[in-house]
Each structure stands twice: as C-alpha cells, then as structure tokens.
C-alpha positions as CSV (number, residue, x, y, z in Angstrom):
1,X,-21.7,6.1,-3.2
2,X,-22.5,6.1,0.6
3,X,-19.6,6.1,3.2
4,X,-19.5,2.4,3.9
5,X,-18.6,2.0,-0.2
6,X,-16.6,5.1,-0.4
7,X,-14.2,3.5,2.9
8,X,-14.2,0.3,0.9
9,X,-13.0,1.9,-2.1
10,X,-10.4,4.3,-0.3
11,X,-9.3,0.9,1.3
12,X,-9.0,-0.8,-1.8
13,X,-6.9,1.4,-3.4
14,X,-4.8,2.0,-0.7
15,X,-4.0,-1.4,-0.5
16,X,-3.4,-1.2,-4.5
17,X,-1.0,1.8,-4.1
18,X,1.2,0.0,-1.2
19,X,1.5,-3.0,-3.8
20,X,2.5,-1.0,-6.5
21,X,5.2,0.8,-4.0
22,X,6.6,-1.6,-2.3
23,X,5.6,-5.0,-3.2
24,X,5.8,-5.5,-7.1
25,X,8.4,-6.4,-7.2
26,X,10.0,-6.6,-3.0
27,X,13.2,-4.4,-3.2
28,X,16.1,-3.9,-1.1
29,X,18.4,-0.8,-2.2
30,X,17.4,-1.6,-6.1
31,X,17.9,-5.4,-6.2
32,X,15.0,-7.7,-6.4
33,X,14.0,-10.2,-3.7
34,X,11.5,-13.2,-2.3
35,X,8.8,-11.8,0.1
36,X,10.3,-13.9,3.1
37,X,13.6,-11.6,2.6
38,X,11.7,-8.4,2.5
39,X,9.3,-9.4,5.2
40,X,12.3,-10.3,7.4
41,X,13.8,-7.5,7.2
42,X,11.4,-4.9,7.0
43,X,9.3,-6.7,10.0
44,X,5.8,-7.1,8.2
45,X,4.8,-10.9,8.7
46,X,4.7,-12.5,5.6
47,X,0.8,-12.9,5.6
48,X,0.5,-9.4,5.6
49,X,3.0,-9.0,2.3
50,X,0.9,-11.6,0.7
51,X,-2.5,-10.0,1.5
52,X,-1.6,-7.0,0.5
53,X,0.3,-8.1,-2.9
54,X,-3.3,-10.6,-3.8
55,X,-5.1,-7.1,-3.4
56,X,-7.5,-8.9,-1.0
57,X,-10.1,-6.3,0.8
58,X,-8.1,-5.4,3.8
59,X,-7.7,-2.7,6.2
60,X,-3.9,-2.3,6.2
61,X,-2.6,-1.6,10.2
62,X,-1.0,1.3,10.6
63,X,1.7,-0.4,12.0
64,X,2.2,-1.8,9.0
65,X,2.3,1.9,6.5
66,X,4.5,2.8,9.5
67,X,7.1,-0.3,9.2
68,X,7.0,0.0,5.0
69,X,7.6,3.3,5.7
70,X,10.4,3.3,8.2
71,X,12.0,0.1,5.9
72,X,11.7,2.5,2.7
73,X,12.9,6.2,4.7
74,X,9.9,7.7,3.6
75,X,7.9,9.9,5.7
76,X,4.5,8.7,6.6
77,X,2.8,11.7,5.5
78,X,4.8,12.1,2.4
79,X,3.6,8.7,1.6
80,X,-0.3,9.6,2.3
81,X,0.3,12.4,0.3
82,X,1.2,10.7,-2.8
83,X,-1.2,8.2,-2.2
84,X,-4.4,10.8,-2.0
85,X,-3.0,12.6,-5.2
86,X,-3.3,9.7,-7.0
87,X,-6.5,8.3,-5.3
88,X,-8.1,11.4,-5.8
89,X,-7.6,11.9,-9.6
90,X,-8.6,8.2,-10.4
91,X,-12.1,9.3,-8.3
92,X,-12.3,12.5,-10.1
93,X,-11.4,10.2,-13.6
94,X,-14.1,7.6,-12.5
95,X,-17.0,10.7,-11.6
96,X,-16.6,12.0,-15.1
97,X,-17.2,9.0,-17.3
C-alpha cells in the first residue's frame, strides 16, 4: 500500500470510528436524539454529522474531533489513542489474511 492509500484508509476509518462513538446513535447524557439536536448543541453543522454518519471519504477537521470531543469530555488524545489501538489491530488483522 503506498502513502496516498494508507492516508485514505487511516481516513476512512477514522471517520468509521467517530460514527461508531458518537453518532450511532446521537446521545446526550444516555438518551437518544435527532442529529439536528446533537448538532445544535455540540456545534458541528449538521452536514458534517451526516457526512460523517454516510461514512463518505472525508477528511474530518480538527475542529470538528475537537468540538465531539469537548461535547463528549473526552480528551483529545485519549480519543486518538483509542482510535489507533483499534485502527492498528484491524491493519495488523487485515496484513495477516
């Protein structure tokens, strides 16, 4: 894989992983709500929730990690932490078959 593909996939998944943590389903202190709701109040334009919930190929700001972030009280790096431990052993998984 050459770096252009590697960034792609690293992108990819990233935008995967901020689906699965904070848009499936949109959450506000455990109860469920509509996208408008959550983007409102965590101030990520809607456009942005919905790109990122289709899974398109986009190159998430990091204005927008930082407002999910500051929204959720998690810790930026925290959240890049998590996101390479699982990104990492899903590469690793994909290498060996």
């Amino acid at each position: 894989m050459n770096r252009k593909e590697e960034l792609e996939a690293y992108q990819k998944s990233l935008v995967q992983f901020l689906d699965m943590k904070f848009c499936s389903p949109y959450q506000i202190e455990g109860r469920e709500v509509s996208r408008n709701i959550y983007a409102e109040r965590c101030d990520i334009a809607g456009s942005t929730l919905t790109r990122i919930k289709n899974r398109e190929g986009y190159d998430v700001p990091i204005s927008t990690i930082y407002k999910f972030c500051d929204f959720e009280n998690i810790d930026v790096k925290a959240l890049f932490i998590e996101f390479e431990e699982i990104y990492y052993k899903n590469k690793a998984r994909a290498d060996n078959q």
